[in-house]
N, C-alpha and C positions, 0 to 999 in steps of 0.2 A: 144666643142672640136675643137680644129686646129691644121693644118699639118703643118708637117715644111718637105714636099715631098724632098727634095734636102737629107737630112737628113738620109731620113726614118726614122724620132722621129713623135709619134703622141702624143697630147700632152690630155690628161683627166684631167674634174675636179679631185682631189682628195676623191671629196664624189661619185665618180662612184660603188667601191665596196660597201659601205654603201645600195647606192641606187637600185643598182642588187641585193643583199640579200633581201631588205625588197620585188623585184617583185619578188623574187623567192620562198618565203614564201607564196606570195598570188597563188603561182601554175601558175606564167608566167613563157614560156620559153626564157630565154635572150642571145643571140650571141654578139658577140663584132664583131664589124669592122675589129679591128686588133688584132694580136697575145698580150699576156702580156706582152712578151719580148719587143716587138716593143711601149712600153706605156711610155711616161712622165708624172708624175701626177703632175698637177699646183696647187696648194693653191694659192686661190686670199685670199688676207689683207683686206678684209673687212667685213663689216656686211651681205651682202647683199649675198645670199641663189642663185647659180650655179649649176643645174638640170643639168645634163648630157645629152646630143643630146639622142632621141629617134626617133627611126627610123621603124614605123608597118607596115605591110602589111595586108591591110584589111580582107583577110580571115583568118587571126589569130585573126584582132580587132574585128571581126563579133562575133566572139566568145566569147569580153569579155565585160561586164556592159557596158549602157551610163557614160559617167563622171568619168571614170572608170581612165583615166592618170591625171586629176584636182586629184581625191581622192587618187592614188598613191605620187603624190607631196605633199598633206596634210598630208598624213600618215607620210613622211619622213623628215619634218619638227617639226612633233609634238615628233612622235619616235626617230628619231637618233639625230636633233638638238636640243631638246626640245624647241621649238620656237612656239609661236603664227603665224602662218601663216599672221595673222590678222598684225602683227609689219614687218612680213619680207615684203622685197624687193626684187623680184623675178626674173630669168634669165631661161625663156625655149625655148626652140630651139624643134619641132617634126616634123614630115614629115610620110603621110601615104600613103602606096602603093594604089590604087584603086584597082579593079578587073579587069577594062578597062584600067592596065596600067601608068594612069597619078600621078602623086604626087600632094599630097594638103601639102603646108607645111602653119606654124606656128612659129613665133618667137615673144617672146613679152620680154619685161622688164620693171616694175615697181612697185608698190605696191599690194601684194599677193591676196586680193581680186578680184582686178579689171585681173590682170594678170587669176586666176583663170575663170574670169565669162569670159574671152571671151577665154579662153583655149577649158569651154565648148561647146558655140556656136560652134569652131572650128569644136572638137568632133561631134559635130551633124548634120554639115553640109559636113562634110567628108564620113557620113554612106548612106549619101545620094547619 
């Protein structure tokens, strides 16, 4: 996602609602940044599979599986795109609150595997 502040347009992938239903299914609670009215939704033209910025706060992620946002991007590649994770070409963007405050963020982009394996490391070095 990116702002266009002057504006106040913010601008979302288009697979945002897609990808809020499938965490809402699995019983996560999801907030938005911004109002829906304040939303642009972009479609990129390509192949290549645009995860929506996630944004947790550890005493909510304490609470949820290791590997638990790798497996929510699998699920919604296999589910809504029907895509092999394994062919996509990946764009995530996450950022997790600490208990002490500090942010660990995460951005990767490139093929779903490797994007995935170090999504998890992330994951496991964030709980720490």
């Amino acid at each position: 996602m990116s702002d266009d502040r002057a504006s106040g347009e913010h601008r979302y992938p288009a697979s945002t609602s897609d990808f809020v239903k499938l965490l809402r299914e699995d019983g996560i609670q999801v907030e938005y940044e911004h109002e829906k009215s304040q939303w642009t939704l972009v479609e990129y033209k390509s192949f290549d599979v645009w995860v929506p910025i996630l944004d947790l706060s550890l005493n909510v992620a304490a609470n949820i599986p290791a590997n638990i946002i790798a497996t929510m991007i699998m699920n919604y590649v296999k589910k809504v795109l029907r895509r092999d994770v394994k062919n996509a070409n990946l764009h995530v963007n996450v950022s997790i609150r600490k208990k002490n405050g500090t942010v660990a963020k995460f951005e990767a982009s490139g093929p779903g595997p490797e994007v995935l394996e170090a999504l998890k490391v992330f994951e496991h070095d964030a709980r720490e």
